[in-house]
Each structure stands twice: as structure tokens, then as C-alpha cells.
C-alpha positions, 0 to 999 in steps of 0.5 A: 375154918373151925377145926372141927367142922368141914362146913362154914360159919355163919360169918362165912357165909354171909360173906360169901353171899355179900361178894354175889350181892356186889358188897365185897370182891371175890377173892380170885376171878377165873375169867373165861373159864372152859370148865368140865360140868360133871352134872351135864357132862359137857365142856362149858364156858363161865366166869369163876369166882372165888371166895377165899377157899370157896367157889361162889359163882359160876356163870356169865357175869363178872363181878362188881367189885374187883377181884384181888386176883384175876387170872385169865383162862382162856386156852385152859381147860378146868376140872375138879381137883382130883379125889383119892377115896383109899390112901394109906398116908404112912407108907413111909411119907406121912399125911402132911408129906403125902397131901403136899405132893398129891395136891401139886399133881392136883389130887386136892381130897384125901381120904386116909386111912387111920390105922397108925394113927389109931395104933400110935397115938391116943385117942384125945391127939390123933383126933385132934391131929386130923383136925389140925390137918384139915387146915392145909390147903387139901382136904383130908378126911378119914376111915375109922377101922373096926380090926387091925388086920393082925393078932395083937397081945390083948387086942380087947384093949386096943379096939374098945368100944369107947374108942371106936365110937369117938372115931365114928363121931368125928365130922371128918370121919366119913367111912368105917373100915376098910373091913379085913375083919368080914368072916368074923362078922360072918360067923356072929361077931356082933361087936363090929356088926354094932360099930358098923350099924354105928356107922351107917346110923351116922351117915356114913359109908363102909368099905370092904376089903373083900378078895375074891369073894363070891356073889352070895359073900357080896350079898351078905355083906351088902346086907350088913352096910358094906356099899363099896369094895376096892378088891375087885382083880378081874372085870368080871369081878368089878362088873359083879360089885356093880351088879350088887349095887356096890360103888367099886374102887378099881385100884391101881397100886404098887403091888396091883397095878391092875387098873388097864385091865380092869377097865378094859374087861369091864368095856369087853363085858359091856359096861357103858356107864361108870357113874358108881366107880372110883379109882384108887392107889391103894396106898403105894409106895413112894416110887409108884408115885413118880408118875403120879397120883390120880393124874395117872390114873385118868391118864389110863382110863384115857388111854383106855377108850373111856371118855372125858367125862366118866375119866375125870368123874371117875377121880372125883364127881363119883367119890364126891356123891358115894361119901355124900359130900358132891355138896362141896366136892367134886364139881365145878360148881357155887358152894364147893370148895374151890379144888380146881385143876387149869389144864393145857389139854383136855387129854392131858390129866397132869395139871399146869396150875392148881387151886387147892381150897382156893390157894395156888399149889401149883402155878404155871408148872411150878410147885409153889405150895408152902412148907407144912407149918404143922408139926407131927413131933408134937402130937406124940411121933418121936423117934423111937428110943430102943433102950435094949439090945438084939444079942446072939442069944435072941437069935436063937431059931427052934421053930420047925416052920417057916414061912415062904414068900409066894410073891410081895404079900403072900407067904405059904407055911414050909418045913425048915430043913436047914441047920438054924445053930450056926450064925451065917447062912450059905448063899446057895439057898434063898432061906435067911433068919426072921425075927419080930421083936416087940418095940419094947424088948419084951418078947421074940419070935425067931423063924426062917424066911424063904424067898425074900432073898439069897444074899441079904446079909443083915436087914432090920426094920421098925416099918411094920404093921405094927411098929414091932421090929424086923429083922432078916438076914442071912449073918447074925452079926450084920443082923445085929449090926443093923439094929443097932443102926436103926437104934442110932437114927430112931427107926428106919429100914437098914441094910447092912453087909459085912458090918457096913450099911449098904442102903436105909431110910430114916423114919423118925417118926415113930419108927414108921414114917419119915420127916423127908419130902415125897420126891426125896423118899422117892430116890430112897425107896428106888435105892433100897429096891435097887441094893434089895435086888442086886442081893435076890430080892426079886418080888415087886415091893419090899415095903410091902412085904415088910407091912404085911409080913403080920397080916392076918386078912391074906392067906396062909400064914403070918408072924404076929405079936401072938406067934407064928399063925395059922390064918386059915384055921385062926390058930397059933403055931407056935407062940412068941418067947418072952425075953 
């Protein structure tokens, strides 16, 4: 398929009609299909065929021509590939990593977003890495952001009016946002509200990022463009995105795992019909994703009383028809991409094989799905080079104001009322030193942390919102030790003890993500959190809490590139110190 588009040529489709006109043979027959027909909500019975990675005949007949494949169905049950409408592909895997292990648990269709890529990379490469992704056998497509949900250093030239515009162009950008950056649109930001009217003029969705946000803030938003929102918490609050009209995304993810609550709130509040909602994951982490991915997901809504149908339209025919592509997604069905789960047990979401644009990613319960070609070193993620040291001078702490830790993402203000001088903290507190330190060495912020754990003694970072580093810990020469780990194996997360490393994570790719399959990230993260814990850690997700440490679209208080800031009154407390 050409690289740019999502559709097919000329060529393609003149064959694709030659295999039902009897000239040439479909690529695979699916004979004696019980398939899931999401138009008619009823289990069907058919013959599938197959032209390469589209399905091109569902019906009674058999082809002329034989088959190059012919698999027998009978005993299965067959439905849609599985559709993750709100991924964030760097959360330690990456996009090649994430889609190879979604795709053997049959979600075949992502839809990613593209804020690291819009950080990392330039314009000109990231766009053509994602259309050098969309030839795996997934289907990848992408978010364009209009904020980065922190305070950069000269943010006027990260988030450009040409840049912005050549996201919103490109076929495989279907959705702006998820928009953190709504109360500056409130308050009369018209260039967003441009980027936005931009986007529904190309036909294309916005998503907002909307917590806790009132009927008449719904209201105003909808007016705006934004149609779907994935912050819903309550049933209650899900039922009134609906009632407005939005699609709700009901998430279930590392640190909201609130999926059977949502539904079970929303059946208690009445909800019979659930043709306008999706369900997401919202980016987890690697360990989340041992039990699965949208398999799961179906598997809750199932164990909540929600029938077969609306449990797999949910994951798939839903979001297909809100980004406007049920053409070639989301159906069993001529004209769609051949995304196809074989199932053992119409109860039972796990798949036992999976088509994936018509190759086996899965086959009789074994994942067979190639090793990704395609190489992510060579459209700019590097390892990253620190030519600069962290000295003891670095770590100097003057600040009076620290943050706290709430839970995983939250942190409060507080007024630090420990001696900041002396290189090891006690253990009797849960206060240890922070600092972020821009990538390239130029500036510093030094403050204290409290709530993130009483016995870290050094921990460092290069997974940030950012890319900037972070370091924590409670001895300033295991604080040191760990960075310069982290300088050895090109970025990572690092934990160090009395001079030894204890427990990390090598993302040598950018400092943010790792070259390492899902199921070995997996046993990584699931270690660290371990290690974290033994040492006081006691929140749900660190890799979170690393993320958002910066993030200025949740309260109260936040480290940025800018200082130490104020989110509430979008003021700087205390600025960072140039090095």
C-alpha cells in the first residue's frame, strides 16, 4: 500500500474485483465462518474471502478459483480485529514494540498519540515514520497535539502554526488532540481554536482531555469541535458526555482501572444502548498489559452484563464509525481491511489466531507475527549522549517549596522544613531531593519531593515528559551514581544503593523508550516496581509519576522546564538556574 495513503490504488482494486469476477484466486478463503455481523448484531454464518490484506466477499459462495489458503472455521467464532482509539505508544515500549504485541492479543488498529514524536523528531521524519509504520501488518494512525501538556522554554517554537498544519494534512492523522490546553481556548487563545477549526475542516475528530468538567464546560466545548472525551470517572459522568452528544471513551488503564465501575453505574443509571462508546487503555504501562489489551477490556464488559454485541462493537465497530473509517475498519465485511479475531468461545475475547490486514499474527495460539524490519535508529531515536556531568554543586537545594505526592500524578505544594545542605537525608521521613536537569546541561531545578519514597537512595531518569532528566533520591552520591549509569547505557531509569544499581531499564531510544520486546519490558517494570516498593514507594505506577512530574494539565503543582509552577494561577514560583 502507497505509504502515504490508507486506501488502495487503481491496480488494487481492479484486482480485488478480478478475484469476485472468478479471474484470479483470493488470497485466503475462510470457509464456514461464524462471524459477528455488527450492522445486524447477530452471529452469522459465511464464507470469507480474502484479497491480500482485504476482505473482499462475505456470503454463501465459494470462489471459482482456488484459494492460496484455505482454513476451515468451523467451531470458531470470528470478530473484528480489536481497535485501541487512545494509545500513547512510548511508555517505554515504542510503536513498532506496542503494535507487535497488541496485534497477538488481536487489537489490529491503533490510534497513537504523537506527542514524542512531535517533541523528538523533525517534522519532515516523524511524518514519514509514521507512514513507514502503517506498512506492518497493524493499522496505525495518529493524533495530531495542539500543547504539550507542560511549560517549555520557548514554546512559541515547538508548537508553530506550519508544523501543526502539516500534522493536520497527513492522511493518517485522523484526530486533534487530546486537548489539555481547553481553559486556554476558554479564555480567547484563538490560535488552538484556528488548529481546531483546521481540523474539523479536514474531517477529522478532536478529542478532549476534560476531568471533571461541568455540563456548561461540556457544552462550550462541544460547541468548539471537541466530540469525544475519555475523562469520564463516574457513570454519572459518562452518562452526561452522551447526553451532550459526545462518543465517550471509557478508560481502563494503569492508573485508572475504572472500566467495571463505569459500566456498572452506567446500567444502574439506565444505559441500554452503547452505540457511541469506545473503550481505551489510555497508554498503560508494560505490566498492565500482561493480562491484555482491548481482549480484556471486552472481557470486563462481559463480566459486567453487557451483551455480545455492544462488548465487541465497543472495541471496534464503534470507534471505526466516530473516526469515520467503518468503510475499512471495524466490520466483518467486503471493503475492509481483513483485521480478523478466530475465537474458541464467543465469551472468550482472547483470540486463538489473528489476521492482521490479512497475514497470521497469531496462529492456532502461537504468536508467529515477524520481527519488525523497520528500524527506529534511523529516523533520529539515538541513545542519548550526556557530554556533562551532575556535580555536587548541582545539587544544591534553596528553594523553600516543595512538592508532595497525592497519589501516582497529583502533587500538592508544601513548605520544606528539612536541612537541604547536608548530602544524605534520614530515613525516618519520606522527603527525598528532586531535580530536573535539561538534556543538554544548560539549566537546573533543585527542590524537595515528599511522598515518593522514604529509602530511594539514588534514582535518575531520562523517561520524562520531556526528555529532560530526573533525579530523586535521598544521598547525593548514589544521586550522582545514578546518572552516570544512565549516561553509560544511553538513557534509562536507574536505581542505585550505596553505590550499586539495584534495578533499571535501558531506553535507548531517545532516552525514552526501549528497543526490548513488550513481554520483556514487562518483567522490567514489574522488577523496578518491586525494588521501588521494597524502598516506600507506595503509589500505583512510578513510570507515571515520572511522566507527569511536569505536567501542567493536573493540579497543583508541577516542575517545568520554566520552574517550579503554579497550575492553578499559571504563574512561576520559582524559576529554573542556568548551569
Amino acid at each position: 500500500m502507497p505509504e502515504q495513503t490508507m486506501r488502495w490504488n487503481k491496480l488494487q482494486l481492479r484486482n480485488q474485483l478480478a478475484v469476485i469476477k472468478g479471474e484470479m484466486a483470493p488470497t485466503k478463503l475462510l470457509k464456514n465462518a461464524t462471524y459477528l455481523n455488527l450492522v445486524l448484531k447477530k452471529w452469522m454464518h459465511a464464507h470469507i474471502w480474502i484479497y491480500e490484506d482485504r476482505i473482499v466477499y462475505v456470503g454463501d459462495q465459494l470462489p471459482e478459483k482456488t484459494a492460496k489458503e484455505t482454513v476451515d472455521c468451523t467451531g470458531q467464532y470470528l470478530v473484528p480485529g480489536y481497535i485501541e482509539p487512545h494509545a500513547h505508544p512510548f511508555q517505554l515500549y515504542n510503536p513498532l514494540t506496542l503494535a507487535r504485541y497488541a496485534s497477538s492479543r488481536g487489537t489490529t488498529t491503533l490510534v497513537n498519540d504523537n506527542l514524542m514524536l512531535f517533541l523528538q523528531l523533525p517534522t519532515e521524519k516523524a511524518l514519514s515514520f509514521i507512514g513507514e509504520v502503517n506498512h506492518l501488518p497493524t493499522s496505525s494512525y495518529w493524533w495530531c497535539r495542539y500543547d504539550g501538556q507542560t511549560e517549555f522554554n520557548e514554546e512559541e517554537k515547538i508548537f508553530t502554526n506550519k508544523k501543526i498544519k502539516k500534522w493536520l494534512s497527513h492522511p493518517l492523522v485522523i484526530q486533534g488532540g487530546e486537548l489539555t490546553s481547553w481553559p486556554q481556548v476558554l479564555a480567547g487563545d484563538n490560535e488552538i481554536l484556528d488548529w481546531m477549526q483546521e481540523t474539523i475542516q479536514s474531517g477529522k475528530q478532536i478529542e478532549g482531555h476534560l476531568p471533571g468538567a461541568s455540563s456548561k464546560t461540556l457544552t462550550q466545548m462541544t460547541l468548539l469541535g471537541v466530540n469525544s472525551e475519555h475523562e469520564a470517572m463516574t457513570g454519572e459522568e459518562a452518562v452526561r458526555r452522551l447526553a451532550l452528544g459526545y462518543t465517550a471513551s471509557l478508560r481502563h488503564s494503569s492508573i485508572r482501572p475504572d472500566l467495571p465501575k463505569l459500566l456498572s453505574e452506567m446500567k444502574e443509571l439506565g444505559v441500554e444502548h452503547f452505540d457511541r462508546v469506545m473503550l481505551n487503555t489510555d497508554g498503560s504501562t508494560p505490566a498492565f498489559y500482561e493480562e491484555g489489551m482491548q481482549d480484556r477490556l471486552v472481557e470486563i464488559a462481559l463480566e459486567q452484563g453487557i451483551d455480545e454485541y455492544n462488548a465487541y462493537a465497543m472495541v471496534s465497530y464503534n470507534a471505526a464509525r466516530h473516526f469515520g473509517m467503518d468503510d475499512i475498519h471495524g466490520l466483518i465485511a467486503p471493503g475492509r481491511f481483513a483485521h480478523i479475531n478466530f475465537l474458541q468461545d464467543k465469551r472468550n475475547p482472547r483470540p486463538y489466531s489473528v489476521l492482521a490486514k490479512g497475514e497470521w499474527v497469531r496462529y492456532e495460539g502461537e504468536n508467529v507475527n515477524p520481527a519488525n524490519s523497520l528500524s527506529l535508529d534511523n529516523f533520529g531515536f539515538q541513545p542519548l549522549e550526556l557530554d556533562w556531568e551532575v556535580t555536587l554543586e548541582d545539587l544544591t537545594f534553596s528553594v523553600p517549596v516543595g512538592i508532595e505526592m497525592i497519589n501516582s500524578v497529583i502533587t500538592k505544594p508544601y513548605n520544606i522544613n528539612i536541612e537541604t545542605s547536608i548530602d544524605v537525608l534520614e530515613e525516618e521521613h519520606d522527603e527525598s531531593f528532586l531535580m530536573l536537569i535539561d538534556k543538554h546541561g544548560k539549566w537546573r531545578l533543585c527542590t524537595v519531593v515528599k511522598g515518593f519514597a522514604d529509602k530511594v537512595a539514588g534514582f535518575a531518569s531520562s523517561f520524562s515528559n520531556t526528555g529532560d532528566i530526573i533525579l530523586i533520591g535521598k544521598n547525593k552520591y548514589d544521586m550522582i551514581a545514578a546518572f552516570q549509569r544512565l549516561k553509560e547505557i544511553g538513557g534509562g531509569i536507574v536505581l542505585v544503593e550505596s553505590g550499586e544499581v539495584v534495578s533499571e531499564i535501558v531506553l535507548s531510544l531517545a532516552g525514552l523508550m526501549s528497543k526490548e520486546s513488550m513481554e520483556t519490558l514487562i518483567q522490567q517494570q514489574k522488577e523496578l516496581l518491586q525494588k521501588l516498593r521494597e524502598r516506600g514507594y507506595q503509589f500505583i505506577d512510578p513510570i507515571y509519576s515520572l511522566l507527569f512530574f511536569s505536567a501542567t494539565h493536573l493540579p497543583y503543582i508541577r516542575i517545568t522546564q520554566r520552574g517550579i509552577f503554579d497550575v492553578k494561577n499559571k504563574t512561576v514560583l520559582f524559576p529554573a538556574i542556568m548551569r
